[in-house]
N, C-alpha and C positions, 0 to 999 in steps of 0.2 A: 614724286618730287619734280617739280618745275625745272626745264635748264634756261638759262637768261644767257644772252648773249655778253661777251665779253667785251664789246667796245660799247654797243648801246645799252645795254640792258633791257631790252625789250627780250619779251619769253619764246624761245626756239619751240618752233613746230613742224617744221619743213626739215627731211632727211636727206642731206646731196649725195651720200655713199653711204651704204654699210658692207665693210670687208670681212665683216664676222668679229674673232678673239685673234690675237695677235703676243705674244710676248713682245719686250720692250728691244726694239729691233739691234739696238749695240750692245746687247747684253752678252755678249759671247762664252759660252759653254765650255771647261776645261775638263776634261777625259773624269774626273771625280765628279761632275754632277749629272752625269746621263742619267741617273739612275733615279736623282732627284724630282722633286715635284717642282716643276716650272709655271710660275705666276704667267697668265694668259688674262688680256683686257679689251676690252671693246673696241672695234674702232668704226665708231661709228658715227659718219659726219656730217653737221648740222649749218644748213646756209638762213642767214637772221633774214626775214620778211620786211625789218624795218632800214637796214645799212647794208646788207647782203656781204657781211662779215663771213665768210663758208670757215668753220671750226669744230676741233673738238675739244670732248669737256677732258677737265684735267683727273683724270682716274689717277697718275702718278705721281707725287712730288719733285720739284725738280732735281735736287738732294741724290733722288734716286737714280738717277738717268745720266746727270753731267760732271758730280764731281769726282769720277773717274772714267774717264770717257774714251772709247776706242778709237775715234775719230781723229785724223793726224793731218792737217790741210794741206802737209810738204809732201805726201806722195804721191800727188798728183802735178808732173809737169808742167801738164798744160793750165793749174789753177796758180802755181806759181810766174807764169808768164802775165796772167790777167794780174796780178798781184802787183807786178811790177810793172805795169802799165797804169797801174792808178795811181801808185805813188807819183807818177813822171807828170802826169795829168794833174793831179793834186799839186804839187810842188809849183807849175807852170803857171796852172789856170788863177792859184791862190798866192802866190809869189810866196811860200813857205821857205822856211828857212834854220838859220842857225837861232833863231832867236822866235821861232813858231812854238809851241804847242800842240802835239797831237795826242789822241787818245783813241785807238780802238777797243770796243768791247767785243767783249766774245772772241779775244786774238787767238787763240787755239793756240797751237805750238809757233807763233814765230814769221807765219809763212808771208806776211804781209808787213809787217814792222821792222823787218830786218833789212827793208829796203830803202826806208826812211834812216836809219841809224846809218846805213854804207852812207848818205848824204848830209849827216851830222845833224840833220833835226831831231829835237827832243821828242822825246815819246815815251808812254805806256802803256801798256797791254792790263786787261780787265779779263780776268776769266778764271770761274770756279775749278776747272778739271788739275787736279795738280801734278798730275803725271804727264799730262799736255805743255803746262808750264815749266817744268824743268826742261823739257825738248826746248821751248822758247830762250829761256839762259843762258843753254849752250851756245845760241845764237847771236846772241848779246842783249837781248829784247827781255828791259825791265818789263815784271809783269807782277800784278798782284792780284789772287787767288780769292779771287768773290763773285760770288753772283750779283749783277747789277743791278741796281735801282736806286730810290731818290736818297738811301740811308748812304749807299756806296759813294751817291755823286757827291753828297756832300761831305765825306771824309775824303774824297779825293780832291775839291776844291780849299778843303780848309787847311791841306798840305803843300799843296801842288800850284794852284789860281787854276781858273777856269781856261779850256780848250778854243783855241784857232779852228782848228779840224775836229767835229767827232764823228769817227767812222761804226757801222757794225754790217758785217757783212754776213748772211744768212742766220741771222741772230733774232731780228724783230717776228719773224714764228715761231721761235722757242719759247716766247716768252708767254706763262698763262695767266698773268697780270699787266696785262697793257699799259694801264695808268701808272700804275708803281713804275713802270722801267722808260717812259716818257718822260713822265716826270721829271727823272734822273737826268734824261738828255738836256734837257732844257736847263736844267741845272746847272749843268758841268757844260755847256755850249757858251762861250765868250759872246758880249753883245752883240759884235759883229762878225761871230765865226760861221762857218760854214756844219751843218751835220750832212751827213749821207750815208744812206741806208741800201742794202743792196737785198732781195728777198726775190723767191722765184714768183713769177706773176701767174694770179689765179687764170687767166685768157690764152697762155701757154700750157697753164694742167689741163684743164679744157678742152682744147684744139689736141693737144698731142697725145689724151688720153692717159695721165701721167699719174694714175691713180697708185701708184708705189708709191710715190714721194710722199704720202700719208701714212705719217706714224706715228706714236705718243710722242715725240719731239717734236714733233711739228702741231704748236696749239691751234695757229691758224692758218690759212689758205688765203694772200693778201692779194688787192687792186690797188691801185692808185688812187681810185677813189674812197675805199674804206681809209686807207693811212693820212690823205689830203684830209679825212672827217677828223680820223685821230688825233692828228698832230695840231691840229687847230684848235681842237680841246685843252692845249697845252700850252698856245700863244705860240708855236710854230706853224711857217708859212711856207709849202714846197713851191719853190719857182725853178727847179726843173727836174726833167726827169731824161732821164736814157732807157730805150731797149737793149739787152744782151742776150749773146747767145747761151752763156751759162747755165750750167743748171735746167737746160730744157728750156729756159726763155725766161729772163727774168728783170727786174725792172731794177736801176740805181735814181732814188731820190734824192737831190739837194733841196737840204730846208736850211731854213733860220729862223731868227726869233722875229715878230710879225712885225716890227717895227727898225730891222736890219737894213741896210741899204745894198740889197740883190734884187734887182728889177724880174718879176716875175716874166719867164720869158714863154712865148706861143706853143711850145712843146706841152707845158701842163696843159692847155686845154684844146689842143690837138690830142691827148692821150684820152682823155676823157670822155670827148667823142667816139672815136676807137671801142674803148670796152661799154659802151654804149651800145653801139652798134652791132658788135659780138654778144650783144644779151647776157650781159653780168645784170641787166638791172629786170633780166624777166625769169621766173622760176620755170618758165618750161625748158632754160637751158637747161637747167640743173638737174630733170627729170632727166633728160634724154641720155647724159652723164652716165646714168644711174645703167642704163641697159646696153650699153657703148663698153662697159668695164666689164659686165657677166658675158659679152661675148667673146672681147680679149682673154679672160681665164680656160672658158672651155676648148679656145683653138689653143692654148701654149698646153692642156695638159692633153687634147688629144691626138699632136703634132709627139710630143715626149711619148708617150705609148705605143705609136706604129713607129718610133726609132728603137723603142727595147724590142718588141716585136721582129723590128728586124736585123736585130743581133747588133745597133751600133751604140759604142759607149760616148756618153753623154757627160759633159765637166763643165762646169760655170767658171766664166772669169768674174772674180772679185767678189768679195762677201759685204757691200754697201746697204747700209739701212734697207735702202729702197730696194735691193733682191728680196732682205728679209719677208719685209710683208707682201710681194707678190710671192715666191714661196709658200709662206703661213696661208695667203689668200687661196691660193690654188690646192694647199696639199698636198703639193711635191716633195718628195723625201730621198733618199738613197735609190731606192730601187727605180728612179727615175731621172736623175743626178747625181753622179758616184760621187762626187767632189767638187770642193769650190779650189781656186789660186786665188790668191793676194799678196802683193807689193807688201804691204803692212805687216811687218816681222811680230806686232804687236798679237796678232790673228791667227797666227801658226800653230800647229798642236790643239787649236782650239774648235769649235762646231759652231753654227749656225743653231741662231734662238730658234728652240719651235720644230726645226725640220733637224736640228744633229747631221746635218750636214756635214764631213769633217774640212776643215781649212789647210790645204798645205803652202808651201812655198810656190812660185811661179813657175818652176825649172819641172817641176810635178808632172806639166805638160809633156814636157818633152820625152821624159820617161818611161808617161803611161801611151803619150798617144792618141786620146780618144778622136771621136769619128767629129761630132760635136761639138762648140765649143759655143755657150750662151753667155752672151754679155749683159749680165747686170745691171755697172752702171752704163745704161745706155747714151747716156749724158757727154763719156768719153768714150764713144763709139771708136771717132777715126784715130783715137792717140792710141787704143788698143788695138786696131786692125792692125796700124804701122808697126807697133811695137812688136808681136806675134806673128807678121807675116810669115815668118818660115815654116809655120803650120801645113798650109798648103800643100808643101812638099810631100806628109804623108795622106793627104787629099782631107785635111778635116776641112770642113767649115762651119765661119761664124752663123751666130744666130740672134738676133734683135726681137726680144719682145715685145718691146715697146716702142711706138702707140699700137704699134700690131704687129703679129710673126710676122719675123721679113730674115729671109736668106741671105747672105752674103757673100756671094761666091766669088 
């Protein structure tokens, strides 16, 4: 059976990763299913010949995956600070107000709406997880419980009127219907509103080797110029973009509708040049990708081996998607990782997909001690060096997998 890509439709033949089988990386395991048989799926990822869309195909429903989700966007600090630097950004640059309209999709628990409500603009949250969205209400951030696209946009405009602001932040690669959830944007985006889309950019997975951050949640692997293709399929126009340091490097796009009065400004095609130039639009980067990832796996398992060998215990901070599938990818288990810590009280009691990894509380550390301590999400590198400093004191130290083992002493 033929795979066709999801924004062109043109038929996929070219393979930019294969990490093997994988279970679905937030799926976390409660002490009754060790025993059980765990669904494992391919991941294996495909860059289009004709738009150079890098994806994978949708082996899960999203049904499956999101709407009850482990993922909580409030326990990270430092993504609550970005959060509330866009609002301030938003509100300024858009002159938003008491009498605005906003709408994020995919608002997770709260962690970014709740800073528009302290400033009295209307707003609502869009997001299927409904254990995510009750953390939102405590908040005070209306939200309703749906997966997005053109059916949603349109029960929320024939309620609501259409959006000033529509935001989604790491949301546009969740989705394995592109068209359906543009669609929607476009829909629900006011004639003269602003959208803006925030997603990790494929020239920073790339560059820093970020092949974790592939997982069945993740449909695609985005550019500025695949989404600039996208969104113009929809009579959306970006005129501008920002680099972040988020997420391993990632881009925020402002668009509108093609006939909006937002002057496209030299940054979109100053970007474009850029991933030009970094070989998004030649398949030999993509090869090279390919043998850049098999050598990261064998140095992180045969760095883990001469540390059991030499009698030091080994703990992971934080149990994030993207541990998972480097984990699954390498074949790390207990006897090479005694344990993961997480912030996320949600994750407690609970394993690691795939590897039964067990999950304790953070304090875990301090307890057991170990010699080792690998950090996950590497993303929040320096919030958890600071936050754990006191490690030191019994001489462990950190450890960075990614883009390559790197010590932290």
């Amino acid at each position: 059976m033929s795979v066709v890509c999801r924004c062109c439709g043109a038929a996929l033949r070219d393979v930019f990763v294969d990490l093997g089988k994988s279970p679905l990386c937030e799926r976390f395991l409660a002490g009754d299913e060790l025993n059980a048989m765990e669904p494992f799926f391919p991941l294996k990822v495909w860059v289009c010949h004709e738009c150079y869309l890098v994806q994978l195909q949708s082996y899960v429903a999203p049904d499956d995956i999101f709407s009850h989700y482990a993922y909580f966007s409030s326990f990270s600090s430092s993504w609550l600070v970005h959060a509330r630097r866009y609002v301030e950004m938003a509100c300024g640059r858009f002159a938003l107000g008491a009498q605005s309209k906003v709408v994020e999709v995919a608002s997770n628990d709260g962690y970014l709406l709740q800073y528009f409500v302290e400033r009295g603009v209307p707003c609502l949250g869009i997001d299927p997880a409904a254990n995510v969205v009750e953390a939102a209400g405590e908040k005070g951030v209306r939200t309703l419980v749906r997966f997005f696209g053109e059916a949603t946009a349109r029960e929320v405009v024939d309620s609501e009127g259409q959006a000033d602001l529509v935001l989604g932040n790491n949301v546009l690669a969740h989705v394995p219907d592109l068209h359906d959830f543009v669609t929607g944007l476009a829909v629900l985006l006011a004639p003269g509103g602003v959208l803006t889309m925030e997603f990790p950019h494929l020239a920073r997975l790339i560059e820093g080797n970020q092949f974790d951050t592939i997982y069945h949640e993740h449909f695609s692997y985005l550019s500025l110029a695949v989404v600039q293709r996208l969104f113009a399929m929809h009579g959306l126009r970006v005129f501008d973009v920002e680099e972040l340091k988020s997420h391993g490097g990632s881009l925020r796009v402002f668009a509108c509708h093609e006939d909006a009065p937002h002057e496209t400004l030299p940054s979109v095609a100053a970007l474009l040049e850029a991933e030009a130039r970094e070989g998004l639009t030649s398949m030999a980067t993509y090869a090279a990708f390919r043998e850049r990832v098999i050598d990261t796996k064998n140095a992180l398992v045969a760095f883990l081996i001469q540390a059991r060998q030499e009698g030091v215990r080994v703990a992971a901070y934080g149990a994030p998607g993207k541990g998972n599938t480097l984990l699954n990818y390498a074949g790390i288990r207990e006897d090479l990782i005694a344990y993961a810590v997480d912030r996320n009280p949600f994750k407690h009691g609970k394993y690691c997909p795939g590897t039964q990894i067990p999950i304790h509380p953070v304090e875990m550390v301090n307890e057991d001690k170990p010699g080792l301590l690998v950090i996950l999400p590497w993303n929040l590198t320096d919030e958890i060096v600071t936050q754990m400093a006191h490690v030191r004191e019994w001489g462990c130290r950190f450890v960075r997998p990614i883009p390559e083992l790197t010590i932290i002493d």
